[in-house]
DRENGUVEX-357727 format. One line per field, with one value per residue (C-alpha): residue number from 0; residue in one letter; x, y, z. Coordinates in pm, 1 decimal. Each point is the difference from the previous one (the first is absolute). Layout:
BEGIN
num <- c(NUM,...)
residuo <- c(a,...)
X <- c(X,...)
Y <- c(Y,...)
Z <- c(Z,...)
***
This chain:
BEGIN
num <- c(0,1,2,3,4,5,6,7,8,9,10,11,12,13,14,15,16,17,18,19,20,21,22,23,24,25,26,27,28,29,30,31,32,33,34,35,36,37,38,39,40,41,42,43,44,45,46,47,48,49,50,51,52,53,54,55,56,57,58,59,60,61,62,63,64,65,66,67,68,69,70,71,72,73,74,75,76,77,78,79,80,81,82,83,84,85,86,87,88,89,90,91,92,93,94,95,96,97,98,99,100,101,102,103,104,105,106,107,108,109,110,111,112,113,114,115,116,117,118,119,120,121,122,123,124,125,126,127,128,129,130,131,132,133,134,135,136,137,138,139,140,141,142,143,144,145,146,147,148,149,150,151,152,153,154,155,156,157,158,159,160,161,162,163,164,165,166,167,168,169,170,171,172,173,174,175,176,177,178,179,180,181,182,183,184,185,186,187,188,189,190,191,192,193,194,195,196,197,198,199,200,201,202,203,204,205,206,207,208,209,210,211,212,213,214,215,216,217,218,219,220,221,222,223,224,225,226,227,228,229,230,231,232,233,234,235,236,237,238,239,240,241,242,243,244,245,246,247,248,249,250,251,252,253,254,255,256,257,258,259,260,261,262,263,264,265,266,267,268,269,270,271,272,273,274,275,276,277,278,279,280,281,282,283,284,285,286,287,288,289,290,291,292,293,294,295,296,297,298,299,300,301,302,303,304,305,306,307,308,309,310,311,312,313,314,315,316,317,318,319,320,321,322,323,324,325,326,327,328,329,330,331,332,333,334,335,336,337,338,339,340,341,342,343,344,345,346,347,348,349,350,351,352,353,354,355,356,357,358,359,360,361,362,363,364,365,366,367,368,369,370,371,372,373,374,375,376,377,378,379,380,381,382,383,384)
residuo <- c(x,x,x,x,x,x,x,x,x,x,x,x,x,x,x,x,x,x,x,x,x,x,x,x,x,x,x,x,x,x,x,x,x,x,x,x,x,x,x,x,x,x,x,x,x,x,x,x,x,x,x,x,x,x,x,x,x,x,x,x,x,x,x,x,x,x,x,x,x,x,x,x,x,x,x,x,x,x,x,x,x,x,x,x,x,x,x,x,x,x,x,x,x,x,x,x,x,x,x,x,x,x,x,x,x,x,x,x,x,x,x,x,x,x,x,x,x,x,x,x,x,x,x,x,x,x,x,x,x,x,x,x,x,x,x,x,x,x,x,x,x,x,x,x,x,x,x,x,x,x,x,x,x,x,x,x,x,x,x,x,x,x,x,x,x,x,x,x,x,x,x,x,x,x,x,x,x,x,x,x,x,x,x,x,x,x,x,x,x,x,x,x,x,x,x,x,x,x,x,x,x,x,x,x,x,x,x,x,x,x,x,x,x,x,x,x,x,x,x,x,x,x,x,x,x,x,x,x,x,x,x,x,x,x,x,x,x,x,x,x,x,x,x,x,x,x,x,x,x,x,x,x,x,x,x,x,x,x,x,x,x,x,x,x,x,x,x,x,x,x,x,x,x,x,x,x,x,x,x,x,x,x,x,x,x,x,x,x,x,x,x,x,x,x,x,x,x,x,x,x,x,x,x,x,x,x,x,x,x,x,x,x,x,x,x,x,x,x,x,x,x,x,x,x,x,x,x,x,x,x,x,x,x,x,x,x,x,x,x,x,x,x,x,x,x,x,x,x,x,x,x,x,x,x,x,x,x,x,x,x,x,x,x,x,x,x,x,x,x,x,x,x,x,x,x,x,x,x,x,x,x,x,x,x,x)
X <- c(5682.9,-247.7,-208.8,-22.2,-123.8,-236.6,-124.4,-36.7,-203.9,-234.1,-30.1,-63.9,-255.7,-200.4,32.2,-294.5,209.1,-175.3,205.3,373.2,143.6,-101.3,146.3,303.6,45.2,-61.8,264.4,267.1,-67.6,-23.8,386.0,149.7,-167.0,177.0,311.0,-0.1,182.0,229.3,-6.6,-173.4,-156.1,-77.5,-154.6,-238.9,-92.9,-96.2,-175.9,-211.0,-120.0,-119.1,-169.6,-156.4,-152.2,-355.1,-104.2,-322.0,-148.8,-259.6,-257.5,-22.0,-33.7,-280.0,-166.7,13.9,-111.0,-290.4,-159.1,2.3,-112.3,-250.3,-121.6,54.7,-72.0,-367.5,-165.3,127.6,352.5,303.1,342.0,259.9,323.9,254.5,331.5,59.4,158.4,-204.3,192.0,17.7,-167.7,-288.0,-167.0,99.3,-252.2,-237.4,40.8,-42.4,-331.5,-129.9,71.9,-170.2,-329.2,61.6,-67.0,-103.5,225.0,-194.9,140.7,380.2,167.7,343.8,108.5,-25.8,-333.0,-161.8,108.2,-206.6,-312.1,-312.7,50.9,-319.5,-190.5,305.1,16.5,367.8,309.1,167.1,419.0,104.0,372.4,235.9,223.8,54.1,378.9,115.3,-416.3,120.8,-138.6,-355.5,20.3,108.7,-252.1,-276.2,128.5,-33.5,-348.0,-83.2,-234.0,-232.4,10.3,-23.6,-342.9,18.2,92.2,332.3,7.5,382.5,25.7,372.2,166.5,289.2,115.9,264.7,-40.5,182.6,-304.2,-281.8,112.2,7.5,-342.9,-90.7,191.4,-174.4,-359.1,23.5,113.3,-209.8,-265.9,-23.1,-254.8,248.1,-56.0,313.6,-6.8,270.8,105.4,336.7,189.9,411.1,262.5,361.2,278.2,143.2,-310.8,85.1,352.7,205.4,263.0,327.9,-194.2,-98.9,316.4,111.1,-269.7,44.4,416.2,-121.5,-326.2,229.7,217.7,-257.8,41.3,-361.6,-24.2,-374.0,-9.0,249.3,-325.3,-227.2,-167.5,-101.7,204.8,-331.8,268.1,-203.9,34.9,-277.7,-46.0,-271.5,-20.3,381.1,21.5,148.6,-148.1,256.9,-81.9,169.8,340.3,253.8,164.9,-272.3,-50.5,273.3,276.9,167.8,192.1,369.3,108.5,375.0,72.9,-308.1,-321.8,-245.3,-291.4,-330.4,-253.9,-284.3,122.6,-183.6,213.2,-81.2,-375.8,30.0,197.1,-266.5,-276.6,211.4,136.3,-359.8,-147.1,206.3,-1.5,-413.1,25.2,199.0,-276.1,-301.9,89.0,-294.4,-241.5,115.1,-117.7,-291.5,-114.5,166.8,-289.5,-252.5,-37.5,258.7,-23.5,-351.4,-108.3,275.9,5.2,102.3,323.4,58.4,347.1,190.3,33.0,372.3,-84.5,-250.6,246.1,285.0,-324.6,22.0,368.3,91.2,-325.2,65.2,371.6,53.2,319.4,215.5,33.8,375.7,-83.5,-223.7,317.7,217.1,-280.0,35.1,-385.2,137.4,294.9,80.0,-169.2,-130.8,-192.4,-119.0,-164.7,-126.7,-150.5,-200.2,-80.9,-372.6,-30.1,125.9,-219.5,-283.5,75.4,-8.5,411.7,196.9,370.5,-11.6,338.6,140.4,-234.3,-214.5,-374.1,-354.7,-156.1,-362.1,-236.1,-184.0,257.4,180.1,-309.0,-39.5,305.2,75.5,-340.9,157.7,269.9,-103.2,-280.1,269.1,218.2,-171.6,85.6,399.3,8.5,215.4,350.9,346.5,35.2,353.0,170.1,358.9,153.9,361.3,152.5,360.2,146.1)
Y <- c(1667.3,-94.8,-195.0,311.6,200.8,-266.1,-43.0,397.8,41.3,-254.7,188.4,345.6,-114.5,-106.1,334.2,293.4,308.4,343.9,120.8,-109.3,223.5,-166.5,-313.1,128.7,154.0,-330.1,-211.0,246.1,-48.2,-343.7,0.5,224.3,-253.4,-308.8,207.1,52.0,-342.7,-85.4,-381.3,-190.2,-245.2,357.1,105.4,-288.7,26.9,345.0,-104.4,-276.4,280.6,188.7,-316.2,-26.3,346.6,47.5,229.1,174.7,261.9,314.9,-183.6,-332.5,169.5,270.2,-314.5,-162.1,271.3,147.0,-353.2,-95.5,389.0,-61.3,-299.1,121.1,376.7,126.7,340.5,-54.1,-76.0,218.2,13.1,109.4,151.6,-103.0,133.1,339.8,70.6,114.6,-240.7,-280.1,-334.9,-34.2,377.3,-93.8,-264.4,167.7,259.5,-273.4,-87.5,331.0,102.0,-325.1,81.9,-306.6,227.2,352.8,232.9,35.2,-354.2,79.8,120.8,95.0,-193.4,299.2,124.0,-345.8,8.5,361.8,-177.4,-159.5,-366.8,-161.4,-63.9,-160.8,-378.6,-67.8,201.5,-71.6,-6.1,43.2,-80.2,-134.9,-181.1,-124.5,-77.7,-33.5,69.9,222.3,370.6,-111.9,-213.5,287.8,219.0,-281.4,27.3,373.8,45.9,-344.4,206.3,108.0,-256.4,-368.7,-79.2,62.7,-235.6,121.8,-97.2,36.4,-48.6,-21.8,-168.9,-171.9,-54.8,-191.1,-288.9,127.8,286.3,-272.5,-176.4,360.9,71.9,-349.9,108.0,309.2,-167.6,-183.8,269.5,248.6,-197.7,153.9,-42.3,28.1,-84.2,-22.3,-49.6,-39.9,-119.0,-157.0,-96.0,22.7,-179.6,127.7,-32.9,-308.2,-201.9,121.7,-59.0,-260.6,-68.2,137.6,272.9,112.9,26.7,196.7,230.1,-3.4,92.8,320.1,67.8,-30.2,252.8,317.0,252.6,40.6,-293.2,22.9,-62.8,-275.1,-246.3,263.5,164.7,-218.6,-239.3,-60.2,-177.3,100.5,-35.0,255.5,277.3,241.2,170.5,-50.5,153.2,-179.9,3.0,16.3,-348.5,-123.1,-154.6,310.1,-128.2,91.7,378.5,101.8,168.1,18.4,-306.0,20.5,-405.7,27.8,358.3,116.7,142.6,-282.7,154.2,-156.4,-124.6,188.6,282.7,363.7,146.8,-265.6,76.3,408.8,-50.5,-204.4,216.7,337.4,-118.8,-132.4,305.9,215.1,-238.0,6.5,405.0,39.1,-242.3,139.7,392.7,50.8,-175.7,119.9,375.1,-114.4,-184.3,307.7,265.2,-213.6,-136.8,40.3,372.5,16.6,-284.2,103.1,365.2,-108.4,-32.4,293.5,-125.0,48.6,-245.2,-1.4,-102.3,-239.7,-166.3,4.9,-193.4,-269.0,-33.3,-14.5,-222.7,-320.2,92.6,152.6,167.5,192.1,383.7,-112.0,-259.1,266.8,230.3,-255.1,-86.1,342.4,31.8,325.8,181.0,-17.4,7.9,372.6,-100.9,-305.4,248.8,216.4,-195.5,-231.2,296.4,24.0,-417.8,0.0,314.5,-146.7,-370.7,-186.7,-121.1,1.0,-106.2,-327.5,-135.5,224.9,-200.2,204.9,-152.9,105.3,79.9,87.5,-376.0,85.8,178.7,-325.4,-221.7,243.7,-12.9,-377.3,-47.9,213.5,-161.4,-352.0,93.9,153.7,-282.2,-242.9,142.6,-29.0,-388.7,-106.1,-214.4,-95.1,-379.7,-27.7,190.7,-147.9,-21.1,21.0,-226.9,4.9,-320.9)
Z <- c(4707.4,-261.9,293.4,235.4,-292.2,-93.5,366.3,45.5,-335.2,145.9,319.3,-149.1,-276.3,289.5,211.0,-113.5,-100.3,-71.9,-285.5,-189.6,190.3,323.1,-177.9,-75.7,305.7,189.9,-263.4,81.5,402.9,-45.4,-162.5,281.1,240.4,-142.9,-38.7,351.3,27.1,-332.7,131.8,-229.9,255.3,200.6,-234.9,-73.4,385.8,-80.6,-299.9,228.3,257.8,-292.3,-140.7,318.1,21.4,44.2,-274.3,-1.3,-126.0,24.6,-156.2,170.2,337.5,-124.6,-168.0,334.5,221.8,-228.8,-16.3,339.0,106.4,-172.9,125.5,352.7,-27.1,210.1,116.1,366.8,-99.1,106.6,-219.2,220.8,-189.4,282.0,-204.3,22.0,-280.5,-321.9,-270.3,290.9,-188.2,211.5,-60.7,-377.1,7.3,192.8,-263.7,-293.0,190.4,27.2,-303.2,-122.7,159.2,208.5,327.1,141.0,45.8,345.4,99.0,-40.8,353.8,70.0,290.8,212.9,-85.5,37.7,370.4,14.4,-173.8,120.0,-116.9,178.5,-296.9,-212.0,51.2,-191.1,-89.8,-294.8,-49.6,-329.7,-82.6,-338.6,229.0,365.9,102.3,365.0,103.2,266.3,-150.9,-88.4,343.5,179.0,-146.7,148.0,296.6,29.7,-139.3,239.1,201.1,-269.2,-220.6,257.1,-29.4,-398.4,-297.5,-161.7,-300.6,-187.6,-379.8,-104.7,-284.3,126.6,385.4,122.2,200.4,294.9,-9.5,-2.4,325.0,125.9,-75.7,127.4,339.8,26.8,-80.1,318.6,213.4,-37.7,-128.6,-276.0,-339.2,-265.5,-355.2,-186.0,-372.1,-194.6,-355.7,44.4,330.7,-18.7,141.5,104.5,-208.6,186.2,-162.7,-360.7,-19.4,12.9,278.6,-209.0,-129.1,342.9,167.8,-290.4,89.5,389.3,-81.2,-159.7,182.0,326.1,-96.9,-37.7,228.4,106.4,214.7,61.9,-401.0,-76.5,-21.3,-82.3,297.2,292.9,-210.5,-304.9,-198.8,-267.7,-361.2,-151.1,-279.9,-6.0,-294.0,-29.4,299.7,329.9,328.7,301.5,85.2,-264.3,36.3,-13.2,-312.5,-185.5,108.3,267.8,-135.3,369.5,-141.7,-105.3,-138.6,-78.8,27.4,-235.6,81.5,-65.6,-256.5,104.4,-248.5,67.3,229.0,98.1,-289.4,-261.3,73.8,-15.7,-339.3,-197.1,134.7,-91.9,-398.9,-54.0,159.1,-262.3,-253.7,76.5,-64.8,-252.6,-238.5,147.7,41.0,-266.8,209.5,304.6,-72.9,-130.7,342.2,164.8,-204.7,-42.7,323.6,250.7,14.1,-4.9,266.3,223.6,60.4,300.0,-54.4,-206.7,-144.6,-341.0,-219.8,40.7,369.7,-116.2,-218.1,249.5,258.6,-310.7,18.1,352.6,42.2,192.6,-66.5,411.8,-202.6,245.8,-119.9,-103.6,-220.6,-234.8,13.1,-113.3,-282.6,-58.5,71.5,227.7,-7.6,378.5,338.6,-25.8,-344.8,170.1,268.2,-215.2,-214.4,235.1,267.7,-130.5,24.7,366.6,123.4,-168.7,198.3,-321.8,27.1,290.9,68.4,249.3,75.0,-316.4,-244.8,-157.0,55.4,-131.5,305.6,-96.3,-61.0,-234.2,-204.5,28.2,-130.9,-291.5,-148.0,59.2,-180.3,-298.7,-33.5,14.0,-275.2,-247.9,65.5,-117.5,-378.2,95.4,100.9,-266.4,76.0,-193.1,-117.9,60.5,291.5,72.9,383.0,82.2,197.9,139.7,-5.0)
***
């Protein structure tokens, strides 16, 4: 017992949390994980794959990525934001660029509207992304855009990419005959080169019985073994994020699951209002409401922007934080936000639809934030035994 608490407070002093609460939230995971096996030995497998997790964090990629732009960034360049979704990590870091002065706003193209523009005078593209798994999206995005962009350098910054991706781009190179410039910081293995050989059939047992098979391995089996920001791509290894998973009659609880993300994000976003509310109404009359007329929003709709921010919280999960009373308040609350395209429900999350709306209030919050940064000493874990 005393070893697997030793070994995790090792492994979470070394991980970059926000806030205490994110710590706390992660300690508590972290015992539900272990507890998902009460064997001992299990659980000391479990406690290797979490040894061998690839932490990293907001600020080493945004290091990464500014320094290289800026070595790489000229006039005639083209950033193409190939994710369509507004929050996706590659138009986060295009964002972080922009908003950086790193690049014109007049060099930024939605993958759609670059295929509508006049690219003869722009010698390279440039692919921004935090992390490449399987290799397939960003290769499949190549491949569509291969007309325009063949006789051009494309140039892709990312921080970390599995090896499986490299010999991908190395297969597609030769193909097409392509210029590609791929810069990375760190290159991954799969799981199966981390662990050892007891450890891993541990992990195939329970990865095999998921009931996403396309995930068992992570998709087009990754195998990987990778946080972002706490948060798990879908190429890890499904112990770590599926919770299709049921190991003797329990539902097995994932590490760093969907849920696990949306639950830091939502306690630190309240925690985040409840010490700032002062603050808050002072950004909200001194600046917000005056620069963005725009908008024309309360500040009770401002603030609720600030809570649900980053959160993608479905309309039930504010009713049972009794943020509404039930669906009809929900409606009638948010009405003006959806006619004026600044949320809109996607899949039943709600999602800040408007960029620059986004930008604004991610830049707020990370500037407060900074005065909120302070953690607990001793935090205990509970583990069954």
């Amino acid at each position: 017992m005393s070893n697997i608490v030793e070994t995790l407070d090792a492994i979470v002093n070394n991980i970059d949390f926000n806030s205490e609460i994110e710590k706390n939230i992660f300690y508590d995971r972290v015992g539900k994980f272990l507890n998902n096996d009460k064997d001992k030995n299990n659980q000391s497998y479990l406690l290797n794959v979490i040894s061998n997790i690839r932490w990293i964090n907001a600020k080493e990629i945004n290091d990464f990525v500014i320094n290289k732009v800026k070595n790489k960034i000229s006039s005639d360049m083209i950033i193409v934001d190939f994710k369509e979704k507004a929050s996706s990590s590659s138009s986060g870091l295009i964002s972080f660029i922009s908003c950086n002065g790193i690049c014109g706003d007049d060099q930024i193209f939605k993958k759609q509207d670059f295929i509508n523009y006049d690219i003869s005078q722009c010698k390279s593209i440039l692919l921004l992304d935090d992390y490449i798994g399987s290799g397939d999206t960003i290769i499949e995005n190549i491949k569509e855009l291969l007309d325009y962009i063949k006789n051009k350098e494309i140039l892709i910054i990312v921080y970390a990419i599995q090896n499986m991706a490299i010999k991908k781009f190395e297969e597609i190179i030769k193909e097409y005959n392509l210029n590609i410039n791929l810069i990375y910081k760190i290159s991954l293995d799969t799981y199966a080169d981390y662990l050892d050989s007891t450890t891993q059939r541990y992990v195939n047992d329970i990865c095999k019985l998921c009931s996403e098979v396309d995930f068992r391995f992570g998709w087009k089996n990754t195998g990987a073994l990778v946080a972002i920001n706490k948060q798990s791509p879908n190429n890890n290894i499904s112990i770590l994020w599926n919770n299709c998973i049921r190991y003797k009659e329990n539902k097995w609880i994932p590490l760093l699951s969907r849920e696990l993300c949306f639950e830091m994000l939502n306690k630190k976003n309240k925690d985040f209002i409840k010490k700032n509310t002062i603050k808050l109404k002072e950004y909200y009359e001194n600046s917000f409401k005056n620069k963005s007329l725009y908008y024309n929003i309360s500040y009770n709709e401002f603030e609720f922007l600030v809570y649900t921010f980053a959160c993608y919280l479905p309309p039930e999960e504010l009713i049972k934080n009794n943020y509404f009373e039930n669906v009809d308040d929900f409606e009638e609350f948010t009405k003006n936000l959806r006619e004026k395209k600044l949320i809109k429900l996607k899949n039943n999350y709600i999602i800040i639809e408007n960029k620059n709306l986004y930008n604004e209030i991610s830049l707020l919050i990370k500037k407060i934030y900074k005065n909120n940064n302070k953690f607990k000493k001793n935090i205990n874990v509970t583990i069954d035994q």
